[in-house]
C-alpha positions in Angstrom: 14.8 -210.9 67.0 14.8 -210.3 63.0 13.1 -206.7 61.9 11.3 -207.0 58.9 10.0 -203.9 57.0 7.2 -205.1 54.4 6.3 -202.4 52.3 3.3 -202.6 50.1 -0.2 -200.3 49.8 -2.1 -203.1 50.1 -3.2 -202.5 53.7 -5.1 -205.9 54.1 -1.4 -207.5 53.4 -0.6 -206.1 57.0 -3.7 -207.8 58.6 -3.0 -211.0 57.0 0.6 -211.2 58.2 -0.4 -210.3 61.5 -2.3 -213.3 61.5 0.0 -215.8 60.0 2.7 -214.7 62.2 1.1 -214.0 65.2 3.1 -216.6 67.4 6.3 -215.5 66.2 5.8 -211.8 66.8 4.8 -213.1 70.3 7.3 -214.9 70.9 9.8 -212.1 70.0 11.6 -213.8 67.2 10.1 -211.6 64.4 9.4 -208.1 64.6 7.4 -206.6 61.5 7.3 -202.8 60.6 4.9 -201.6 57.6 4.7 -198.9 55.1 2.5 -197.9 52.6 5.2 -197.2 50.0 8.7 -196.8 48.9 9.2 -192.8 50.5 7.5 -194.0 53.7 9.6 -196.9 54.1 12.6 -194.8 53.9 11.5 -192.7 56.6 10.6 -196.0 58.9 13.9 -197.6 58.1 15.1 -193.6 59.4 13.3 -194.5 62.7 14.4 -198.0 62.9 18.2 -198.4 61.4 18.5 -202.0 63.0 15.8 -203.3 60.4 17.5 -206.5 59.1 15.1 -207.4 55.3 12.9 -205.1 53.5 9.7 -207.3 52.0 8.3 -204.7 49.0 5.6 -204.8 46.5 6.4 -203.5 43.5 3.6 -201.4 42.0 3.2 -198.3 44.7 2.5 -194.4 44.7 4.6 -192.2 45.6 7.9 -194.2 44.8 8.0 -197.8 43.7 9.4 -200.9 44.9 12.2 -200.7 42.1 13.2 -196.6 43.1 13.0 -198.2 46.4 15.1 -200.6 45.8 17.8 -198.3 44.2 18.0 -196.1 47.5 18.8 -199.2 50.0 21.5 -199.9 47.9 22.7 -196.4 48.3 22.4 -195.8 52.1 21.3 -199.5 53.6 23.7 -201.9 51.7 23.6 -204.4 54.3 19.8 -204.6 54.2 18.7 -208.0 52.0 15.4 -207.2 50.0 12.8 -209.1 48.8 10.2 -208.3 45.8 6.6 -208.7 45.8 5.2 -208.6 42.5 2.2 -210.4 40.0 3.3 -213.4 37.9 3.0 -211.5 34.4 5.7 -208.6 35.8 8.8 -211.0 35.2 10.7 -207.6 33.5 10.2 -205.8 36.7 11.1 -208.7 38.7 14.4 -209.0 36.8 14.8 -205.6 37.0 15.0 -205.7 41.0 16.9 -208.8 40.9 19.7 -206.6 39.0 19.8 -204.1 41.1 20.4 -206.6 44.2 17.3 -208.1 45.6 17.7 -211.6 47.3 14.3 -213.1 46.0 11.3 -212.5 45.1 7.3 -213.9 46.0 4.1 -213.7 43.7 1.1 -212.6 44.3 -1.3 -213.8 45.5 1.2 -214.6 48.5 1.2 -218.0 49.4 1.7 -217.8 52.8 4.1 -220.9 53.1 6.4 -220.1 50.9 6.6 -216.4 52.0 7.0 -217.5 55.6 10.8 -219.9 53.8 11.8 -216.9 52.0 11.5 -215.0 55.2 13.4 -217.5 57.2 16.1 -217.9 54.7 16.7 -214.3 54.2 16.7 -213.7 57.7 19.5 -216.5 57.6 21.6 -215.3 55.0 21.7 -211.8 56.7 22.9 -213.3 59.8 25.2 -215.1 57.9 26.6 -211.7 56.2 26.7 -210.1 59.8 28.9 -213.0 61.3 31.4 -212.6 58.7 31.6 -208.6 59.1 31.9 -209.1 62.8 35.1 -211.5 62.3 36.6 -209.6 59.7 36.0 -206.4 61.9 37.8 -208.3 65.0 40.4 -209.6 62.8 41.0 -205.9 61.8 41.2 -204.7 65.2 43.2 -208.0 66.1 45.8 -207.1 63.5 45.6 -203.2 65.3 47.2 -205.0 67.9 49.3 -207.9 67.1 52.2 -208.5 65.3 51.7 -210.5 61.8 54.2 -212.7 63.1 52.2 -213.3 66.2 49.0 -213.9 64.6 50.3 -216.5 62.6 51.8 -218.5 65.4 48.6 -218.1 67.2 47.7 -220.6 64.5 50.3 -222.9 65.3 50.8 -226.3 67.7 53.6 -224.0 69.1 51.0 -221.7 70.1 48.5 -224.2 72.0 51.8 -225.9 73.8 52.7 -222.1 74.8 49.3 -221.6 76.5 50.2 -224.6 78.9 53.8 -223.8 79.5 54.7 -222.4 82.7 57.8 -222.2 83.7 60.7 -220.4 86.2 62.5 -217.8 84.9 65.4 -215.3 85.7 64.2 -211.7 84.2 64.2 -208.1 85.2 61.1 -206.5 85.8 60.5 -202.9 85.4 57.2 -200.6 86.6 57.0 -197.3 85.5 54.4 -195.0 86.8 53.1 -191.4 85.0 54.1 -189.2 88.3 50.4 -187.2 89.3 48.4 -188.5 86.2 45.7 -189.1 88.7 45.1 -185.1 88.5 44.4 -184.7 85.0 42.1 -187.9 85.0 40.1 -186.4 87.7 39.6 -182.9 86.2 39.8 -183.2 82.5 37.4 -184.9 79.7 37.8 -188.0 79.5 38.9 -188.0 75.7 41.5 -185.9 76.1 42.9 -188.1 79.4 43.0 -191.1 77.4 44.6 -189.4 74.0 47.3 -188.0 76.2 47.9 -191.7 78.3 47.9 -193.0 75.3 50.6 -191.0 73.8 52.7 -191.2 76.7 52.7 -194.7 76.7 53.3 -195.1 73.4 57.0 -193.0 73.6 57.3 -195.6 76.8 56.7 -198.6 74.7 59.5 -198.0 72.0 62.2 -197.5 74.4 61.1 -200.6 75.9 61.4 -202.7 72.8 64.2 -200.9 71.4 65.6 -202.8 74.5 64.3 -205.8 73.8 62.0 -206.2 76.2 57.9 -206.6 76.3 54.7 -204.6 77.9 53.6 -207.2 80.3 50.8 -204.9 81.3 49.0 -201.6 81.7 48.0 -200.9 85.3 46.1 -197.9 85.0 48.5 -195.0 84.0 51.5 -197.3 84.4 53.3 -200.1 82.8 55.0 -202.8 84.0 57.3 -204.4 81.3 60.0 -207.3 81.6 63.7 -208.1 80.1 64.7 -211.9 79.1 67.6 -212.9 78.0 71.7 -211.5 77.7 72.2 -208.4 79.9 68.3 -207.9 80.9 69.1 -205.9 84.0 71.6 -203.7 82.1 69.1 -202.9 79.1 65.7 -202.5 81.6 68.2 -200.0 82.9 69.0 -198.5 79.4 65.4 -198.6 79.0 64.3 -196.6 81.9 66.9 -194.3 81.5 65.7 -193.1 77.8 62.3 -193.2 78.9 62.8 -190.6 82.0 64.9 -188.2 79.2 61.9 -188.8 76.8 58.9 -187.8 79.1 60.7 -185.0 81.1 61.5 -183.6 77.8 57.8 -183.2 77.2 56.5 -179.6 77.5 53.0 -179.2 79.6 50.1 -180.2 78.4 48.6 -177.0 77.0 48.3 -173.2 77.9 44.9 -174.2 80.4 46.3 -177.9 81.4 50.0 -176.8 83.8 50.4 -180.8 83.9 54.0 -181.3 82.5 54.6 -185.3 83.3 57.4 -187.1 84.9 57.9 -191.1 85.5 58.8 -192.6 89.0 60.5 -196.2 87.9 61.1 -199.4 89.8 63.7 -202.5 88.7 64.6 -205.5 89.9 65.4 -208.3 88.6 65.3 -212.5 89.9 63.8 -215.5 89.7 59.7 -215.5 88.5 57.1 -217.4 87.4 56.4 -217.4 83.7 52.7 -218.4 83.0 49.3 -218.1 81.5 47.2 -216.9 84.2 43.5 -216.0 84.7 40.4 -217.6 84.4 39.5 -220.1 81.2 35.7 -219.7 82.2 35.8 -215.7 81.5 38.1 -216.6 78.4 40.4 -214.3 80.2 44.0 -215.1 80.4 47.4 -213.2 80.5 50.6 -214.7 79.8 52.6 -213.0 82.7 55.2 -212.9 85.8 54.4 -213.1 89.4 56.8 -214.0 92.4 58.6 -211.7 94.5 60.5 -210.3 92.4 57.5 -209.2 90.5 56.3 -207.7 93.8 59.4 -206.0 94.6 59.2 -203.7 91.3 55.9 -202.7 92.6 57.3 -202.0 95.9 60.7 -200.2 94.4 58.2 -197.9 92.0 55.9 -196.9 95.2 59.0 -195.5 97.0 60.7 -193.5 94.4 59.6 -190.0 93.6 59.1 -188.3 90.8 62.0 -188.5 88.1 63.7 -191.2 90.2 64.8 -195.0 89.2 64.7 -197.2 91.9 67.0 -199.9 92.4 68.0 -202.6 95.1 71.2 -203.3 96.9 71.2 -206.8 94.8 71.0 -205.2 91.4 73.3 -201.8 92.0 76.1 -204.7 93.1 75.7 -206.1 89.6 75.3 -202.7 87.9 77.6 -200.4 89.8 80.3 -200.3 87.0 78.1 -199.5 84.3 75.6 -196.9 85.5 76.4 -193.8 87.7 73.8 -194.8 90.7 73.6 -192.8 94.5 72.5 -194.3 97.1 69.3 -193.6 99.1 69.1 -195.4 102.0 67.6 -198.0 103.9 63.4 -198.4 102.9 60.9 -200.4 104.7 58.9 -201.7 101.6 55.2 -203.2 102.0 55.3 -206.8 102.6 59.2 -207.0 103.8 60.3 -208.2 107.1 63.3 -206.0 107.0 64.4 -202.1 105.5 66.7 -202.5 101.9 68.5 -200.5 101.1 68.0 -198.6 98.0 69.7 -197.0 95.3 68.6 -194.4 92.5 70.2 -194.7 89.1 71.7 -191.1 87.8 72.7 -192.0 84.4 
């Protein structure tokens, strides 16, 4: 629905508009506001900030269309305007076409042709409001994406990498903010986020100093998987820095005791690589699943806090390079028998 403001002291004008537009107003698709001049149309666009065109006469008390004028442009920049003036005031009219109004009607209004300036104001606003809204998504797009990224989003690389699913042999890695649940429960929510946030964000870079990518946030932890030449031994590397990092961190302040730890899970196999979700909600992740996937989850859920969690299959590849202890055997969700289970020391 468009919100028009029409400001004019003519009080008949609001009567006769009314009228003309009566099925249009019932119908929802215009909504018309009216003041008598320029101050009191300030004040109504005050109570009504969505108003999308002003409609003013030029010739009022109090302030004039043209001081009017000047003040939208100064706190309503988006709002288009349209003057309403008498055929012999072509100086004024110029005069509000230089300080930014979209067009401008004579009086006495004729009715049809304020009814198309109306319509084609309305559409050029909308017009203006589409192309804010994509360059504010872009924005927020580019917040979040790599240049690179975007740019291959644009590519027939891009739409062939949508489609491609494929098996792959990866490590995955889930690491879990020990007892975050706590502070989420009894702090303001602000302040939960801004700390997640930063937490994850000292996670992040010792994940892609390793080469490898945030597959997802789940809740206050991340899962994240290594491709490639020596993935088990840099997810490794990775979760290693990321312990020191976040155990280094001192509590959260003087009234919040909450100092945090990580509990991590690795393991690494064969996965599914694909875009999964559903194209109806336009929702789609480009992800792993398989057991393997599952047995990260599994490895995180049974380590405590400070401890990385590793199988019997992946300490026999590792052993030589990383100082690991074992555990034991664990009975882990979903698993006919116990594995045993190492924890990485350094």
């Amino acid at each position: 629905m468009a919100k028009i403001l029409v400001a004019d002291d003519e009080t008949d004008l609001e009567v006769l508009i009314k009228q003309k537009f009566r099925q249009k107003i019932r119908e929802k698709e215009y909504e018309f506001i009216f003041a008598v001049n320029g101050r009191d149309a300030l004040e109504k666009l005050q109570q009504h900030p969505d108003v999308d065109i002003v409609i003013t006469d030029i010739n009022m008390p109090e302030m004039d269309g043209l001081t009017l004028l000047h003040r939208l442009n100064e706190t309503s920049p988006l709002i288009k305007s349209v003057i309403v003036s008498a055929y012999g005031d072509m100086a004024n009219i110029r005069a509000a076409m230089n300080r930014g109004a979209f067009d401008f009607l004579t009086k006495p209004i004729n009715f049809e042709d304020f009814a198309v300036t109306v319509e084609r104001t309305i559409l050029h606003v909308a017009q203006i409001q589409q192309t804010l809204k994509a360059l504010k998504e872009n924005n927020i797009l580019k917040m979040y994406v790599d240049e690179n990224v975007l740019n291959f989003m644009g590519s027939r690389e891009f739409e062939n990498a949508l489609t491609l699913n494929e098996n792959i042999e990866a490590t995955v890695v889930v690491m879990d903010i020990c007892s975050f649940t706590s502070i989420s429960e009894n702090e303001p929510a602000d302040m939960v986020v801004k700390l997640l946030n930063n937490y994850f964000e000292i996670m992040v870079d010792e994940i892609v100093a390793q080469g490898g990518h945030v597959d997802k946030f789940i809740g206050d932890a991340i899962m994240a998987v290594f491709r490639g030449n020596f993935h088990l031994d840099r997810a490794i590397d990775a979760c290693l820095a990321v312990r020191e990092k976040i155990a280094s961190l001192p509590a959260v302040n003087e009234h919040v005791s909450f100092k945090p730890n990580v509990s991590i899970g690795v393991n690494s196999g064969e996965m599914i690589s694909g875009n999964i979700g559903s194209a109806s909600l336009r929702r789609l992740d480009f992800t792993v699943i398989g057991d393997a996937v599952n047995t990260a989850q599994r490895l995180q859920s049974a380590a405590k806090q400070g401890q990385i969690i590793i199988a019997q299959s992946a300490f026999d590849k590792v052993k030589e390079s990383f100082n690991c202890k074992m555990v034991g055997k664990v009975s882990l969700k979903n698993k006919a028998t116990p594995l045993v289970l190492y924890e990485v020391v350094d």
